[in-house]
TORTOR-683245 format. One line per 3 residues: their letters; for each residue x, y, z of C-alpha. Coordinates in nm, 2 decimals, decimal comma. Example, Ala and Ser with C-alpha at 12.3 -4.5 7.8 and 13.67 -1.06 7.14 Angstrom:
as) 1,23 -0,45 0,78; 1,37 -0,11 0,71
This chain:
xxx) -6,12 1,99 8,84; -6,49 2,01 8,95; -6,56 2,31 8,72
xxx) -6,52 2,13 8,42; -6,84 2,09 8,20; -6,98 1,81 8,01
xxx) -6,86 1,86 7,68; -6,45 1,84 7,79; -6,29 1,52 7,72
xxx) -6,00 1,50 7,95; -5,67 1,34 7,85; -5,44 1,37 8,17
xxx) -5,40 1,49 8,49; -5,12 1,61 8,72; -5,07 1,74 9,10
xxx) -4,73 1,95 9,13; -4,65 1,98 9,51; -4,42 2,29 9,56
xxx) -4,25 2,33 9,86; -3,86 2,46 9,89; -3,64 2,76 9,78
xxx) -3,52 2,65 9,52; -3,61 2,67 9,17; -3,69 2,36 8,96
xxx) -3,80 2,24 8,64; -4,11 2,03 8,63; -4,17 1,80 8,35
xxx) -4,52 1,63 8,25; -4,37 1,59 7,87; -4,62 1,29 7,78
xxx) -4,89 1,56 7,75; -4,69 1,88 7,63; -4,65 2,07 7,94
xxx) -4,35 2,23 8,16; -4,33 2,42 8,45; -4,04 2,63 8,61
xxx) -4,10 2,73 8,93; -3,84 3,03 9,04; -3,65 3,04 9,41
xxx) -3,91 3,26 9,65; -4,21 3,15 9,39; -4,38 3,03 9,61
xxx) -4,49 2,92 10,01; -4,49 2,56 10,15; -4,69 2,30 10,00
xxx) -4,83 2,53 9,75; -5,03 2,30 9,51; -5,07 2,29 9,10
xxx) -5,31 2,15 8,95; -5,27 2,07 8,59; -5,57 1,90 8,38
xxx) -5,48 1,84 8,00; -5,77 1,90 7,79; -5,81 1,65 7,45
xxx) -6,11 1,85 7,35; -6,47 2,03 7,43; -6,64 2,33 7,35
xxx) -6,41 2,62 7,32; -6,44 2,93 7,18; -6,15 3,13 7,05
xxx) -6,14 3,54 6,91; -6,20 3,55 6,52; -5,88 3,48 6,30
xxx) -5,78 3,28 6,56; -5,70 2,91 6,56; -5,59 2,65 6,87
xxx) -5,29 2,49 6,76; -5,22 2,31 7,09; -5,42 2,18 7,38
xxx) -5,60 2,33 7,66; -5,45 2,32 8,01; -5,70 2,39 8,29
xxx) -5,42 2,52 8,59; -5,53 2,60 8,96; -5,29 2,67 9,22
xxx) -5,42 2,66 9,58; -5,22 2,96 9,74; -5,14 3,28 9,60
xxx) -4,79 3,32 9,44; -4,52 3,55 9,53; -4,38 3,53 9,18
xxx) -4,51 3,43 8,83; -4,45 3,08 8,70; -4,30 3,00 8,37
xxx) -4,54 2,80 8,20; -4,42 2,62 7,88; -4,69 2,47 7,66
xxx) -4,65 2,18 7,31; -4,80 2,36 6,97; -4,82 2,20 6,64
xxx) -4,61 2,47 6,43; -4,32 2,41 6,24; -4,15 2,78 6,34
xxx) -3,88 2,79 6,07; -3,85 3,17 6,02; -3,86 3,47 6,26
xxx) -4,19 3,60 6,10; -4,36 3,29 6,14; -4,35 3,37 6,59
xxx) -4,53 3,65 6,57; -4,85 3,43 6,46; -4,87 3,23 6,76
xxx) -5,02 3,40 7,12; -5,12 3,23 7,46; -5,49 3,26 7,49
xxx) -5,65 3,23 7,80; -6,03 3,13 7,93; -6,25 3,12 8,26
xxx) -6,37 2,73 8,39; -6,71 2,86 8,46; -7,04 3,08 8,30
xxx) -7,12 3,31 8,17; -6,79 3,30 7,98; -6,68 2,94 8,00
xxx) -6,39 2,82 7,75; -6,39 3,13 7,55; -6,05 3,23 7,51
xxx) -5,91 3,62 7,47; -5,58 3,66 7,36; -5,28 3,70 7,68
xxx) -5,08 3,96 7,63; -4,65 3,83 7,67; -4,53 3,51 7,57
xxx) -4,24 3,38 7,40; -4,18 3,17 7,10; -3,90 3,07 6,90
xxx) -3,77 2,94 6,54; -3,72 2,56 6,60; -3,90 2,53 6,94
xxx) -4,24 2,36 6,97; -4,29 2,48 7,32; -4,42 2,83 7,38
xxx) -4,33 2,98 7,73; -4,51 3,27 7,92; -4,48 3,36 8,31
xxx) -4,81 3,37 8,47; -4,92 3,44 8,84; -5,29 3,33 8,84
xxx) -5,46 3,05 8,64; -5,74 2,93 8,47; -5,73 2,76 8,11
xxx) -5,45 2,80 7,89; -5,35 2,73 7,54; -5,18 2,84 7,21
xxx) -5,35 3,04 6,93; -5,24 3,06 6,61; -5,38 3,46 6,55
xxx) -5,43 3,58 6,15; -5,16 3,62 5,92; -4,89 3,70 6,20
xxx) -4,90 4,11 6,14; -5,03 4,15 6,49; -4,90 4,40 6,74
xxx) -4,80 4,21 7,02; -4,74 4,43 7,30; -4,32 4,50 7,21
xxx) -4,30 4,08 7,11; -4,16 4,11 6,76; -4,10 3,74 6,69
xxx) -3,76 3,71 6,76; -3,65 3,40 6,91; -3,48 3,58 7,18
xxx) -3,82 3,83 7,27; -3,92 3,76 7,61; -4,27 3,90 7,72
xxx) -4,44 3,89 8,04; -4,77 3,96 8,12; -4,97 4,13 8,42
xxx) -5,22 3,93 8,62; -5,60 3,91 8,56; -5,85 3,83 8,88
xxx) -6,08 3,61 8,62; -5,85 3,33 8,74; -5,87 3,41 9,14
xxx) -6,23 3,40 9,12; -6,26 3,10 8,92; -6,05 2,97 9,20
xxx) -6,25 3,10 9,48; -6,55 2,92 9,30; -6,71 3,29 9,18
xxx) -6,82 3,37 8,87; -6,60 3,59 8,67; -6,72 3,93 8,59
xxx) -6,52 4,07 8,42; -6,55 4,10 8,04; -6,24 4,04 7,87
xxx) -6,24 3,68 7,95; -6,50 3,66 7,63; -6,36 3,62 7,32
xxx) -6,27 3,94 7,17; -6,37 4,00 6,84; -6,16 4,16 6,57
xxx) -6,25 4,33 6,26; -5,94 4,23 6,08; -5,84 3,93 5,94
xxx) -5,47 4,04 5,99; -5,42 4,04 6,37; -5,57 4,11 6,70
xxx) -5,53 4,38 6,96; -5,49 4,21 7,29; -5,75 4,24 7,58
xxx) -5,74 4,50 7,84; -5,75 4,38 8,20; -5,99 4,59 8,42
xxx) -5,82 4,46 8,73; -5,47 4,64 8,86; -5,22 4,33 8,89
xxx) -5,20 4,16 9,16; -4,92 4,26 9,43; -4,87 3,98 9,67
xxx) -4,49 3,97 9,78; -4,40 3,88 10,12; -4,08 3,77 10,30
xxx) -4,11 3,39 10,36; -4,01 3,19 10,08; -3,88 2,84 10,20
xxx) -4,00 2,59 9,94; -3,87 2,29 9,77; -4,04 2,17 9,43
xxx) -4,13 1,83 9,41; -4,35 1,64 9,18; -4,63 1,39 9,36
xxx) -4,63 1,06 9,17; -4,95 0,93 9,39; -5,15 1,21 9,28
xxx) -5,07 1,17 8,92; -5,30 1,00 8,69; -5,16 0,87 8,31
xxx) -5,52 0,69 8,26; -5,72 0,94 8,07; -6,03 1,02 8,19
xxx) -6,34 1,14 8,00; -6,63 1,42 8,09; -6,87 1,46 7,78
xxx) -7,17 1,47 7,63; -7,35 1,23 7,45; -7,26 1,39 7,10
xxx) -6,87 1,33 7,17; -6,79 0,98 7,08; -6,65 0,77 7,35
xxx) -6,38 0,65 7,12; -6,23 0,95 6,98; -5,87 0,96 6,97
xxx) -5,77 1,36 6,99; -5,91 1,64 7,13; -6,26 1,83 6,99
xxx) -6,22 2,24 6,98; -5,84 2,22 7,16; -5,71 2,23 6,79
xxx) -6,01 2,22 6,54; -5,98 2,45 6,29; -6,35 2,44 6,22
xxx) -6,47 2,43 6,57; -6,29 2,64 6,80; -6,29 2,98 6,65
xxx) -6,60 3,18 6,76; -6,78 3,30 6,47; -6,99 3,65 6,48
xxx) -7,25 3,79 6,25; -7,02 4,11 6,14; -6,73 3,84 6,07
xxx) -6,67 3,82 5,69; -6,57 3,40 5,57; -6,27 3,54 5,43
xxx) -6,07 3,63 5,75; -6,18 3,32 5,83; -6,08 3,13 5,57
xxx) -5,76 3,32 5,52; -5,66 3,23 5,93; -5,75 2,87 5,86
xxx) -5,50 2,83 5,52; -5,24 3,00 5,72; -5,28 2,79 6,03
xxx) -5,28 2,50 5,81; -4,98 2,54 5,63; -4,78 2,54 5,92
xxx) -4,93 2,28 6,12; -4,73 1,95 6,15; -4,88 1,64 6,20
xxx) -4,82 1,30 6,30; -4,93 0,95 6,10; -4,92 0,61 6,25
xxx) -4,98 0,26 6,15; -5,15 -0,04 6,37; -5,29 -0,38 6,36
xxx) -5,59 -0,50 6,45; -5,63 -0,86 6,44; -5,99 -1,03 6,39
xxx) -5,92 -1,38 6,29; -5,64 -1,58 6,19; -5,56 -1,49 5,88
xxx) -5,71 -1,19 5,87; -5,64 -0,80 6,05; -5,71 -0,47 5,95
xxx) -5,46 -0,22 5,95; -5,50 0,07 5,94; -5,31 0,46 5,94
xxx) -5,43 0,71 6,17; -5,33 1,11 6,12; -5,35 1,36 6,46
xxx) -5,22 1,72 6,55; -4,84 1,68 6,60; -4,89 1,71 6,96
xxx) -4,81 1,47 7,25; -5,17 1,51 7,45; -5,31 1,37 7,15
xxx) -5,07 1,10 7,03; -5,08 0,99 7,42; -5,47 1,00 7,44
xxx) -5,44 0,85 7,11; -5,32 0,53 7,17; -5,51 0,51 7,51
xxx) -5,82 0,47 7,37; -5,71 0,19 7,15; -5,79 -0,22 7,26
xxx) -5,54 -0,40 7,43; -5,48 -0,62 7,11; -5,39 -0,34 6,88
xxx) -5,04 -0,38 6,75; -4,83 -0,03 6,66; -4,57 0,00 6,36
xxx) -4,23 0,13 6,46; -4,26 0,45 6,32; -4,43 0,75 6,37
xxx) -4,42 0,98 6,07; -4,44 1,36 6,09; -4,53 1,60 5,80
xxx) -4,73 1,86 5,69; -5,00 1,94 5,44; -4,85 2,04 5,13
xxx) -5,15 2,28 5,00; -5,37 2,49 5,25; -5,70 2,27 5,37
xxx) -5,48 2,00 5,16; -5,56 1,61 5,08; -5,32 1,33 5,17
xxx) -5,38 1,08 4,93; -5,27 0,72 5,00; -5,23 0,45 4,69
xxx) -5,16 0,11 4,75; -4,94 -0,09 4,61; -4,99 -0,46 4,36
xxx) -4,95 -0,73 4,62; -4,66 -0,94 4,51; -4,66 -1,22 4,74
xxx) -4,88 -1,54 4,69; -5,19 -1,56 4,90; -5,19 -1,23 5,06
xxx) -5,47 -1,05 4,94; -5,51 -0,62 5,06; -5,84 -0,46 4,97
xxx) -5,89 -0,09 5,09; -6,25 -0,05 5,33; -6,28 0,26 5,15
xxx) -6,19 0,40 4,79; -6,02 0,67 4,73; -5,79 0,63 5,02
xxx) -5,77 0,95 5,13; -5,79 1,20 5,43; -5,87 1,59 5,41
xxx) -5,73 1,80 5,65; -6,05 1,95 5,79; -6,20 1,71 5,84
xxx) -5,86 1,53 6,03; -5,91 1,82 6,27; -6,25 1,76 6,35
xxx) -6,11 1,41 6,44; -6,32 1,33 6,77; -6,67 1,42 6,63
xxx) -6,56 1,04 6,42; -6,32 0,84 6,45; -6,33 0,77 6,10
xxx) -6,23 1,13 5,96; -5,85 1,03 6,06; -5,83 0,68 5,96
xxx) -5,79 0,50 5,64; -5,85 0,15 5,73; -5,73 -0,15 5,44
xxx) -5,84 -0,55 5,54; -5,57 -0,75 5,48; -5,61 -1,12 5,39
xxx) -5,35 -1,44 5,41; -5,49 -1,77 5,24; -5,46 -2,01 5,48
xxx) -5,17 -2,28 5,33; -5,10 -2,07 5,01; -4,98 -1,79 5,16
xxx) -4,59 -1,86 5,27; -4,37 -1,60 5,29; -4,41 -1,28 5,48
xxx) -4,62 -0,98 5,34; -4,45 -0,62 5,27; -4,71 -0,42 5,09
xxx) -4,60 -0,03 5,06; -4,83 0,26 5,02; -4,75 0,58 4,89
xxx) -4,88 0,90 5,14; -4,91 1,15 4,87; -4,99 1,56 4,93
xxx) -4,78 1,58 5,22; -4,44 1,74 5,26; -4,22 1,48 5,26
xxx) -4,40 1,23 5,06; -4,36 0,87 5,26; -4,41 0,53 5,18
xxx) -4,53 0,32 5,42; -4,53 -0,07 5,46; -4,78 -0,30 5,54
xxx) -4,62 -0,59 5,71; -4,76 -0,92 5,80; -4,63 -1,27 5,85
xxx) -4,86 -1,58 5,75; -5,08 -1,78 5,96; -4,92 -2,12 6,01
xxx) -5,09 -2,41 5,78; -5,34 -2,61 5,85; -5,14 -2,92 5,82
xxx) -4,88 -2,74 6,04; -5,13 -2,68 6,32; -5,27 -3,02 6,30
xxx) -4,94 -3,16 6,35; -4,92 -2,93 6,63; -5,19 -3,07 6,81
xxx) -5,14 -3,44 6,70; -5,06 -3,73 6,94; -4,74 -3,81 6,74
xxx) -4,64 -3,46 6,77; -4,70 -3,42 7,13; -4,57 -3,77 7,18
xxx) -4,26 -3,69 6,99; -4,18 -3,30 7,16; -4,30 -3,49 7,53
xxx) -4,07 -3,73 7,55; -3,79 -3,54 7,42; -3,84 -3,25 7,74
xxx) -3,68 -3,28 8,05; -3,95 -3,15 8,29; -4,01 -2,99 8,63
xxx) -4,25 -3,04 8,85; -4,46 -2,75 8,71; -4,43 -2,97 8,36
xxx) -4,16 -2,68 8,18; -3,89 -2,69 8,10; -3,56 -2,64 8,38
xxx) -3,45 -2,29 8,29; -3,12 -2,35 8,38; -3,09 -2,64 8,14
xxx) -3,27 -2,48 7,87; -3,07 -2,11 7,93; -2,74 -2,31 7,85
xxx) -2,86 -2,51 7,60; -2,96 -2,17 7,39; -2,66 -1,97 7,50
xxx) -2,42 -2,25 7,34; -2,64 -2,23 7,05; -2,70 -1,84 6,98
xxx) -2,47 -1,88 6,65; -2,74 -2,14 6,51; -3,00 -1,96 6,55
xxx) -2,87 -1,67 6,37; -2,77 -1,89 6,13; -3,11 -2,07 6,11
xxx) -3,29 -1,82 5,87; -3,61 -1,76 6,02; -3,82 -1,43 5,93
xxx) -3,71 -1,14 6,21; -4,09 -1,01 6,13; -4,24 -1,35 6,20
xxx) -4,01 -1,45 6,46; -4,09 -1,09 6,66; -4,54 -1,14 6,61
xxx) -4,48 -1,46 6,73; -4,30 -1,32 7,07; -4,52 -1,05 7,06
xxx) -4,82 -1,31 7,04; -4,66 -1,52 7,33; -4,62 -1,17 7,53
xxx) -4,23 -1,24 7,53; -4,22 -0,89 7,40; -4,45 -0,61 7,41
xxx) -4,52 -0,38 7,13; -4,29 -0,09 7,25; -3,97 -0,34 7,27
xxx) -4,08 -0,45 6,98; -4,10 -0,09 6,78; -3,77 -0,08 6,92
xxx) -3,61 -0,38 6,77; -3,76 -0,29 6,43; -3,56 0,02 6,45
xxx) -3,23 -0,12 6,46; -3,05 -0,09 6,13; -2,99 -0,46 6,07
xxx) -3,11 -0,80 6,06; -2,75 -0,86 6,31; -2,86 -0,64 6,54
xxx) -3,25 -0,72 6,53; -3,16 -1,07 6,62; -2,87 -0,97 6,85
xxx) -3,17 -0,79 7,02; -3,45 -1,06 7,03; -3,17 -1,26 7,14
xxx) -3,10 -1,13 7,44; -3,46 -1,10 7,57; -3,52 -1,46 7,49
xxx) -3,24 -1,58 7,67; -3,35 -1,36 7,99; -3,70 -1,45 7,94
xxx) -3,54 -1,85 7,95; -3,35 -1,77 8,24; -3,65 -1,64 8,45
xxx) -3,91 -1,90 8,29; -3,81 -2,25 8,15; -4,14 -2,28 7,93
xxx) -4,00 -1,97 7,68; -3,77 -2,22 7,57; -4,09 -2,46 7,44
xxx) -4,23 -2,16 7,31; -3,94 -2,09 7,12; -3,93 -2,43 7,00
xxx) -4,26 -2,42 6,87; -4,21 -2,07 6,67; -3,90 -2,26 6,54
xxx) -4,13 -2,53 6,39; -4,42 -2,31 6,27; -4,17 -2,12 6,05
xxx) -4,15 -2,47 5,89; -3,85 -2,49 5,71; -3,57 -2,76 5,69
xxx) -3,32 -2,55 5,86; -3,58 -2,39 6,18; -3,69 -2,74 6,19
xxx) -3,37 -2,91 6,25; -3,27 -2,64 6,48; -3,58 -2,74 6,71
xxx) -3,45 -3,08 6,71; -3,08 -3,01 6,77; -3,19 -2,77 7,06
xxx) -3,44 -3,06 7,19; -3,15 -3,31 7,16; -2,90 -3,09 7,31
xxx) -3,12 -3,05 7,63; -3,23 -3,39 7,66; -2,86 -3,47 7,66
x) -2,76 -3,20 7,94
């Protein structure tokens, strides 16, 4: 979208084509959003535009706090019904009383009143669902506000799961479409005298009637006009790294403050936004030289827009944990509190960057103003020839609801004797002569894909370290870090290997030189029984 300004970091965006009549649900779920477009909705090729906001400068009514991301929506022809439009928050709904806190909010693209948001009358939201839904029949930016205490009137919407509202139409968005410049003033951020609630906006424009008889539309999503690379408009005071979105959710940020607003409706909104908010933890790997990484546990909004635009601005070479963790802050504005464990094993050493380990929940929300506000970084250390056996060091996330325990885990460089006798004459001599080669100098996969087939049993048997046996892979880009998470997430060692098992012997199958890689692994695990089964398998081709 042209009209963005410079301060708005983008994190995706999507081109719906709609063009039937029928109705159809339309998924973009990597960056929280969902459309349903009803039968007669709509007249051929109708197009919307979705961009997903990670962050800019947004202004919000007082007592009122983003809690999911900003959705800048055009749609190029007038509808001839509203649109359900469902949106990701970050609110753990466990009670009926707990809906009536959240409202859509709505904001123009362009000045006078860019980004600041007035409460939308309708919307629903329910216990257990982190989508909020609301039908809509003209567009502009939209998001999720988490409003006061939850005692707001709310236009008949109680908070019950089953409440359904629906709203009338405001021209703000039609002329931010036609490129004018809204006029009209409810699109500012209303202010509100009590910390409690807030009275919806007003429209000054009658809705919008604009029924006719010619629906014949199919819905269809447009792949080619999809981007999943996130793009980035902002000033020079964003940082170009930042993992999560600005003002979309910051607590300290987004709401816009007035003169005649007292800092205790503020602060009250904040603890009970706060409370509720869930939020998602993540360990990676970042490795600087052998023998040495940082890793390091990162802490966003529980939403999808800012996991996804997370992990997009990360390098290439970062390696992800299997797990992400979700939880919430125990106390209001709360601390999570990380202590790390004694390192047991020899020649592993783990020193935090920063002491105390700790991350404060403001200041996570402010996330993208520096990277480092979400991040708790630890270097970890493996003395090269001392250190033998794989590292497992936990740390305990304390202030959180649940508590968790997390695991740093690292296999060891191999020895320097090890890699000399990689790269020795003798030891090149000895693998060499032992390979039957192609032309391309690799091994024949079809040789070498029997040979390990008739051997599987071995090399379960063989006792080499799943952890150090799946880096390794992931080193040699036999597998990538998501099959990786996912073979770290089966419940046992059987079915781990069972796993790497079968992508090795594909990986064979299409590319004879896996086998020598595997080989090699074998060796570097350097024990009698990995080293013997290198030889057997060696022997076994050689006599095929």
């Amino acid at each position: 979208m042209d009209s963005l300004d410079s301060s708005i970091i983008i994190a995706g965006q999507k081109l719906f084509i709609l063009q039937g009549d029928r109705s159809h649900s339309l998924q973009w779920e990597k960056y929280g959003f969902r459309l349903e477009c009803p039968q007669g909705a709509v007249t051929k090729d109708t197009e919307v535009a979705v961009t997903a906001l990670a962050g800019g400068n947004f202004k919000v009514p007082n007592s009122t706090v983003l809690v999911s991301a900003v959705y800048a929506i055009s749609v190029s022809k007038g509808l001839l019904k509203p649109l359900v439009i469902e949106l990701q928050h970050c609110v753990d709904l466990r009670k009926t009383s707990q809906t009536g806190c959240l409202k859509f909010v709505r904001a123009p693209l362009k000045s006078p009143n860019a980004y600041q948001f007035s409460i939308v009358e309708g919307g629903s939201f329910s216990v257990g669902n982190r989508y909020g839904s609301i039908e809509r029949d003209e567009f502009c930016a939209l998001g999720i506000g988490h409003v006061g205490n939850g005692d707001t009137p709310n236009g008949g919407g109680n908070g019950s799961e089953n409440d359904t509202q629906t709203q009338g139409t405001n021209n703000d968005c039609e002329e931010e479409t036609n490129g004018d410049t809204p006029n009209d003033s409810s699109n500012g951020a209303r202010e509100n005298s009590s910390g409690g609630g807030a009275t919806p906006p007003t429209s000054t424009t009658p809705p919008h009637d604009s029924i006719n008889d010619d629906p014949s539309q199919l819905v269809r999503e447009v792949e080619s006009h999809t981007t999943d690379e996130p793009t980035m408009q902002q000033s020079d005071h964003v940082l170009s790294d930042s993992d999560e979105t600005t003002a979309t959710v910051s607590i300290e940020q987004c709401p816009a403050r007035n003169d005649d607003e007292s800092s205790t409706d503020h602060s009250t909104t904040h603890s009970a936004a706060s409370r509720d908010t869930l939020y998602s933890g993540m360990m990676y790997y970042d490795k600087k030289e052998a023998g040495h990484w940082k890793a390091m546990y990162s802490v966003v909004r529980d939403l999808e827009v800012l996991k996804t635009y997370f992990e997009s601005k990360q390098g290439s070479g970062i390696e992800y944990d299997n797990v992400v963790d979700s939880f919430k802050f125990i106390e209001p504005n709360g601390t999570l509190k990380l202590t790390l464990h004694t390192v047991q094993e020899v020649g592993w050493t783990v020193n935090p960057d920063r002491k105390p380990m700790k991350l404060l929940q403001s200041r996570v929300d402010l996330f993208p103003l520096n990277p480092s506000y979400a991040t708790c970084s630890v270097s970890v250390y493996a003395e090269i020839g001392v250190a033998k056996k794989p590292l497992h060091c936990p740390i305990e996330l304390t202030g959180i609801d649940p508590d968790i325990t997390i695991c740093i885990n690292r296999s060891p460089p191999p020895s320097l004797s090890m890699r000399d006798s990689t790269i020795s004459s003798s030891s090149t001599a000895s693998i060499s002569q032992t390979r039957r080669e192609t032309e391309e100098g690799t091994f024949r996969s079809d040789i070498a894909h029997r040979v390990m087939t008739e051997c599987t049993s071995l090399v379960k048997d063989c006792g080499i370290d799943i952890h150090f046996l799946v880096d390794k892979l992931l080193e040699h880009k036999i597998v990538n870090a998501r099959e990786k998470r996912r073979i770290i997430a089966q419940e046992s060692d059987d079915e781990r290997m069972d796993e790497l098992l079968h992508i090795i012997l594909s990986s064979i199958r299409m590319n004879g030189k896996v086998f020598g890689i595997f080989l090699d692994i074998l060796r570097e695990e350097d024990t009698l029984r990995t080293i013997a089964l290198a030889d057997e398998l060696i022997q076994k081709y050689n006599n095929s």
